[in-house]
PDB file of N, CA, C and O in Angstrom:
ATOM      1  N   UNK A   1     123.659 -46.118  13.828  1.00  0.00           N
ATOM      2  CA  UNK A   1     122.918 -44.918  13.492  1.00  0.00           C
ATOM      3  C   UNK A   1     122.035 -45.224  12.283  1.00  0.00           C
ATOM      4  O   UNK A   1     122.343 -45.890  11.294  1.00  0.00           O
ATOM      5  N   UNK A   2     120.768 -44.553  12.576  1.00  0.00           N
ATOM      6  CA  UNK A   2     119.623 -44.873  11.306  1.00  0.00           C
ATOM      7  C   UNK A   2     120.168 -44.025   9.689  1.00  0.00           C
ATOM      8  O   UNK A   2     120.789 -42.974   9.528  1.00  0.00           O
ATOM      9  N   UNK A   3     119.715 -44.836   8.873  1.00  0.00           N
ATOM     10  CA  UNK A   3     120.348 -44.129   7.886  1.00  0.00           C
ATOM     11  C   UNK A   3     119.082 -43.328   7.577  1.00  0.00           C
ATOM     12  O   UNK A   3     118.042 -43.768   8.066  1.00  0.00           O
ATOM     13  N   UNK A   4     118.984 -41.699   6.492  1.00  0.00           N
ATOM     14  CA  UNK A   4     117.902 -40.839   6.797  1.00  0.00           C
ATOM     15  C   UNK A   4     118.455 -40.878   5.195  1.00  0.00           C
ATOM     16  O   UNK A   4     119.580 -40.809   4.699  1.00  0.00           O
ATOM     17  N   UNK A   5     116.732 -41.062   4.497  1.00  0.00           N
ATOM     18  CA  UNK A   5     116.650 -41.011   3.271  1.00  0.00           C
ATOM     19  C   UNK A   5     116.586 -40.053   2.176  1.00  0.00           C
ATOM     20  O   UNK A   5     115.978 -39.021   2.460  1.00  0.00           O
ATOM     21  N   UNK A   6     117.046 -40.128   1.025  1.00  0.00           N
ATOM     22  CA  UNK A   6     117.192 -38.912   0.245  1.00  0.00           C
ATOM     23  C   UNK A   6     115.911 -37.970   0.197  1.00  0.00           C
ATOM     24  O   UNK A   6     114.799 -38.447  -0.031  1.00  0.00           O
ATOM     25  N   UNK A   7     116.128 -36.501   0.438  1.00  0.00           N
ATOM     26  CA  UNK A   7     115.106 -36.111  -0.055  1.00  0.00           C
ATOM     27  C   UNK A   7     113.949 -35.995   1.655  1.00  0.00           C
ATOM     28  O   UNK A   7     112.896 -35.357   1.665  1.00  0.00           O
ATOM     29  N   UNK A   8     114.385 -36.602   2.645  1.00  0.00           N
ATOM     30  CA  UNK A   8     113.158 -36.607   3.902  1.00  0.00           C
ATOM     31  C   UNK A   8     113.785 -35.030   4.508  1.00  0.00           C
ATOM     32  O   UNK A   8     114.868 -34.446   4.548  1.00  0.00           O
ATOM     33  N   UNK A   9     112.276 -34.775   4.956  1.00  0.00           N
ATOM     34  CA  UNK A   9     112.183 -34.034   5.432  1.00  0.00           C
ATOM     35  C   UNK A   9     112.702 -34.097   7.151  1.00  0.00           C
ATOM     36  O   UNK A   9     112.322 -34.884   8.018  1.00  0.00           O
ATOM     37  N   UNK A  10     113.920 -32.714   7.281  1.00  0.00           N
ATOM     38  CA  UNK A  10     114.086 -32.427   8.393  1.00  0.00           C
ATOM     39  C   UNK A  10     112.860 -32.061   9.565  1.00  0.00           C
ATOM     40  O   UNK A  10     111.881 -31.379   9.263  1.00  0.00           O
ATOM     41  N   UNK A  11     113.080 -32.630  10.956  1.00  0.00           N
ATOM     42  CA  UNK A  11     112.201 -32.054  11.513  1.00  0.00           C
ATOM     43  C   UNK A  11     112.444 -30.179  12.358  1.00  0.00           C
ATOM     44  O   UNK A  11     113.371 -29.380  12.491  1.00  0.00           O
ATOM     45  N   UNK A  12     111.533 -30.228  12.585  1.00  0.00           N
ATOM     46  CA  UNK A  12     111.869 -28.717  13.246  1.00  0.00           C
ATOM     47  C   UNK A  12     112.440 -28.546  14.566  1.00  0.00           C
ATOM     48  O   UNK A  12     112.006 -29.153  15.546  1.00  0.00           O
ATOM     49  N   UNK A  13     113.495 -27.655  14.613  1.00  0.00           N
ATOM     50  CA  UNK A  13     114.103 -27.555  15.839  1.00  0.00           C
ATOM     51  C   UNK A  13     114.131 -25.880  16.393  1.00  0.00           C
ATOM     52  O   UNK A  13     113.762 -24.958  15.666  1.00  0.00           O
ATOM     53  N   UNK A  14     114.613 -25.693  17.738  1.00  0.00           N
ATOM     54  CA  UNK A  14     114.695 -24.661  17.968  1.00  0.00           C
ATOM     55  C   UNK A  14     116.064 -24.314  18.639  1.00  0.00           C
ATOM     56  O   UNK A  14     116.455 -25.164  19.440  1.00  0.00           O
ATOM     57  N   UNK A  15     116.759 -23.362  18.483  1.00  0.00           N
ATOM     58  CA  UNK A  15     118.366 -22.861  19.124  1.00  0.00           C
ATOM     59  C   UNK A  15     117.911 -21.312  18.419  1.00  0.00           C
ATOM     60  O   UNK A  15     117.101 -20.698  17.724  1.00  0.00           O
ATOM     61  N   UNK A  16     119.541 -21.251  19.481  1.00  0.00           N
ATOM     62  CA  UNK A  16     119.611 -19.382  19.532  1.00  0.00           C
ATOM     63  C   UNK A  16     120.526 -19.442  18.519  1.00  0.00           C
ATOM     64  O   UNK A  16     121.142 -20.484  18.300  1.00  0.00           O
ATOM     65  N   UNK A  17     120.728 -18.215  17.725  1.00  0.00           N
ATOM     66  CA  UNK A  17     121.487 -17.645  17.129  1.00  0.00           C
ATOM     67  C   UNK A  17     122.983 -17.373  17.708  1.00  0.00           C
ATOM     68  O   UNK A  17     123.275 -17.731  18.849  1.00  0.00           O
ATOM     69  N   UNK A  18     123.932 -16.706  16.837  1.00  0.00           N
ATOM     70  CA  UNK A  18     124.693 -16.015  17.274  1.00  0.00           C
ATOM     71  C   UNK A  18     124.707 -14.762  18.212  1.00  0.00           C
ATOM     72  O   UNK A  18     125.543 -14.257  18.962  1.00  0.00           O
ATOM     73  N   UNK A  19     123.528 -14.502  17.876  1.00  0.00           N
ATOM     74  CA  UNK A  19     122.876 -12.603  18.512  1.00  0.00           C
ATOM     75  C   UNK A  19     122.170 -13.355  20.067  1.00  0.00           C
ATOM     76  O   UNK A  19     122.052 -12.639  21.061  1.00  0.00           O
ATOM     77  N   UNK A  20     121.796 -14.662  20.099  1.00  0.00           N
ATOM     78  CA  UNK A  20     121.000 -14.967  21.300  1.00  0.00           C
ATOM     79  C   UNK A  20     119.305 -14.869  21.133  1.00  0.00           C
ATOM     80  O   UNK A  20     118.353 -14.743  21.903  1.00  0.00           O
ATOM     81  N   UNK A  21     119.512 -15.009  19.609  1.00  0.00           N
ATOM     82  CA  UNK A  21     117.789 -14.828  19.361  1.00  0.00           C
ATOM     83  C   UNK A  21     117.040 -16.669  18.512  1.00  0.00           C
ATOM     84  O   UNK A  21     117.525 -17.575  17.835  1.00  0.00           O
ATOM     85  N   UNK A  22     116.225 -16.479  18.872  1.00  0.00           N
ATOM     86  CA  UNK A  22     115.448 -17.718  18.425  1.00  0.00           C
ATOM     87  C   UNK A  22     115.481 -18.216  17.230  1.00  0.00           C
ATOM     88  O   UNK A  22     114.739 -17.578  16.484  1.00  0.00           O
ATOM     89  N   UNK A  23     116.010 -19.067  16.723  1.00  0.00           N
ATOM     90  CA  UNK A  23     116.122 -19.733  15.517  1.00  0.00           C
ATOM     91  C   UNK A  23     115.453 -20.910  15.267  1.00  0.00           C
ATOM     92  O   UNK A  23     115.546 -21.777  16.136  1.00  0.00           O
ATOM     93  N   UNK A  24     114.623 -21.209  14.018  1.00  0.00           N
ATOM     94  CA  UNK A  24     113.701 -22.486  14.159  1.00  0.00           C
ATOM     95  C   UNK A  24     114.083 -23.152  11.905  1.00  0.00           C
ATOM     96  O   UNK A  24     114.134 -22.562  10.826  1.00  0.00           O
ATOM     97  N   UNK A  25     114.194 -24.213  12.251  1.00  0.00           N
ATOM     98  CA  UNK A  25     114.382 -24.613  10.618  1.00  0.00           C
ATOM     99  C   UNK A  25     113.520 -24.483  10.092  1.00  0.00           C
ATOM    100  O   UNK A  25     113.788 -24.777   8.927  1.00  0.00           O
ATOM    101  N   UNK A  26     112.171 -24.102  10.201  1.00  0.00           N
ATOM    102  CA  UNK A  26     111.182 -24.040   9.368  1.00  0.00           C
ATOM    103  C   UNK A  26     111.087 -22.877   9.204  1.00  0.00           C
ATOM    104  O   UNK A  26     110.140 -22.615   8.463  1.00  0.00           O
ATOM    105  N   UNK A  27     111.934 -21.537   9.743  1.00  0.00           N
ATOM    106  CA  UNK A  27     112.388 -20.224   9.208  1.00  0.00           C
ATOM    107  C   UNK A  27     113.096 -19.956   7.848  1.00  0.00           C
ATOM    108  O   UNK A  27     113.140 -18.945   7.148  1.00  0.00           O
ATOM    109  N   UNK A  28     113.833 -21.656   7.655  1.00  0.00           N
ATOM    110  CA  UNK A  28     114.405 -21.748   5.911  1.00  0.00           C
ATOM    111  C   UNK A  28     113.386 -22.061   5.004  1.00  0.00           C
ATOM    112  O   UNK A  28     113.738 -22.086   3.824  1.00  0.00           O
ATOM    113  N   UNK A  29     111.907 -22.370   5.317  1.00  0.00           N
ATOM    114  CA  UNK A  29     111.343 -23.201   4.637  1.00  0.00           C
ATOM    115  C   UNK A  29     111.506 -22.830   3.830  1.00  0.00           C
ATOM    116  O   UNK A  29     112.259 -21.890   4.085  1.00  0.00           O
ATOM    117  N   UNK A  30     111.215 -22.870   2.068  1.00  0.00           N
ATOM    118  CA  UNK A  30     111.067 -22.420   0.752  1.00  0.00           C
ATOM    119  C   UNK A  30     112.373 -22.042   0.473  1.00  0.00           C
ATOM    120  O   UNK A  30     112.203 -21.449  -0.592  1.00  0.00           O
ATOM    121  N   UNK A  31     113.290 -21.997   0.655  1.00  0.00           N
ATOM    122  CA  UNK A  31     114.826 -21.857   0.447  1.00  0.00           C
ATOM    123  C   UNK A  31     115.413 -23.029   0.039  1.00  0.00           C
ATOM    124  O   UNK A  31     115.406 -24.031   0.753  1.00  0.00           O
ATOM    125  N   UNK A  32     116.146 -22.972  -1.527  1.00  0.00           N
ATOM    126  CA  UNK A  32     116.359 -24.259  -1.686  1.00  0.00           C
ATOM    127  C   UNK A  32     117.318 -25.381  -0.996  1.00  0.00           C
ATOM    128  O   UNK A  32     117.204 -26.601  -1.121  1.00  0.00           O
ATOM    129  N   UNK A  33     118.428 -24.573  -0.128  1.00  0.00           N
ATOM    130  CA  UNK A  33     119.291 -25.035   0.468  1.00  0.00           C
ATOM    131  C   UNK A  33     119.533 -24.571   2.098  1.00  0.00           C
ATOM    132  O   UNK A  33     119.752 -23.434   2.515  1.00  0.00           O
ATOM    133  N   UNK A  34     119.402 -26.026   2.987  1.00  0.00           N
ATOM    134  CA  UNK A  34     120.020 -25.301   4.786  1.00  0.00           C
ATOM    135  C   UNK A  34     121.223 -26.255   4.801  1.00  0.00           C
ATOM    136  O   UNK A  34     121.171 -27.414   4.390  1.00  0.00           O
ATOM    137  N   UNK A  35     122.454 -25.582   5.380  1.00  0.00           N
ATOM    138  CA  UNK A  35     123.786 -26.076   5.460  1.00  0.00           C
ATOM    139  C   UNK A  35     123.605 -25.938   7.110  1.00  0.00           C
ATOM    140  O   UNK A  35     123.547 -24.855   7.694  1.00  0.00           O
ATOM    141  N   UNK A  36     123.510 -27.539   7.893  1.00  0.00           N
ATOM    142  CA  UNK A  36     123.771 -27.178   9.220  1.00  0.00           C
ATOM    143  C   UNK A  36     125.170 -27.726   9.721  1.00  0.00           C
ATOM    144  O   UNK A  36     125.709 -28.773   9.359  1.00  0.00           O
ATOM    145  N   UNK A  37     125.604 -26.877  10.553  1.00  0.00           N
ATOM    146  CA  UNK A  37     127.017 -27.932  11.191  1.00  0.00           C
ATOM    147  C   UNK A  37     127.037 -27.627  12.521  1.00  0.00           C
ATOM    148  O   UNK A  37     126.872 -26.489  12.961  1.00  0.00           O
ATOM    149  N   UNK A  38     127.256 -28.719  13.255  1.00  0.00           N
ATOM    150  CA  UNK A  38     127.185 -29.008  14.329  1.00  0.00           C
ATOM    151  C   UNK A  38     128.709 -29.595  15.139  1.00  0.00           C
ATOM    152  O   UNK A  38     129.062 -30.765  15.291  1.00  0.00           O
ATOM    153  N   UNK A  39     129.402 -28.357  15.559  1.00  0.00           N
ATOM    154  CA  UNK A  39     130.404 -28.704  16.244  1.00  0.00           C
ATOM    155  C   UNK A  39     130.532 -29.238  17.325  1.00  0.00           C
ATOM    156  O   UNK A  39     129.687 -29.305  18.218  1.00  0.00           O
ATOM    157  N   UNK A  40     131.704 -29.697  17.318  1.00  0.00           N
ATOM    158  CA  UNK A  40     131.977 -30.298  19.073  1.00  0.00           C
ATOM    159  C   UNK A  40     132.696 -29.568  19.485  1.00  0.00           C
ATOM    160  O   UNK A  40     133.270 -28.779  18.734  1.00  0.00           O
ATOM    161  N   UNK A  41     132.951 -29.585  21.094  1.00  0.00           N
ATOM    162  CA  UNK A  41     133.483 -29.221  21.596  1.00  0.00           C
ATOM    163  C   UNK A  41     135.066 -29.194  21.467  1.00  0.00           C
ATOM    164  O   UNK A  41     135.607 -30.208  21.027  1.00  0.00           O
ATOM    165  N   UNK A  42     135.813 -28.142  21.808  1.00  0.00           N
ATOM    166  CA  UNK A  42     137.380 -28.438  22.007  1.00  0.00           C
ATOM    167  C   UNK A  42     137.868 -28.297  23.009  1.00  0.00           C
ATOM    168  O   UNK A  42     138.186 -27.204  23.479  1.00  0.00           O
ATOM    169  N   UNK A  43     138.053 -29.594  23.640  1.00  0.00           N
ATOM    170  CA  UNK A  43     138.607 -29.502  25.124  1.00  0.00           C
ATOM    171  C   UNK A  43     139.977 -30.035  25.231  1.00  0.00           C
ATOM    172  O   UNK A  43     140.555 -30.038  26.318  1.00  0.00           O
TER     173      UNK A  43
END
């Protein structure tokens, strides 16, 4: 896996919300902090 350097900019993505509505990261822009987590599955 590539290592991603301090400070680079995320690119923009798109997913639904919890509600089923459109979510895009550049909706945080100017916010000093985005906490993403990305679960797996539990099977």
């Amino acid at each position: 896996m590539p290592q991603v350097a301090i400070d680079a900019v995320a690119p923009d993505f798109l997913l639904k919300d919890h509600r089923g509505e459109d979510f895009t990261l550049s909706d945080l822009r100017g916010r000093r902090n985005a906490l993403l987590v990305f679960n797996r599955g539990f099977t």
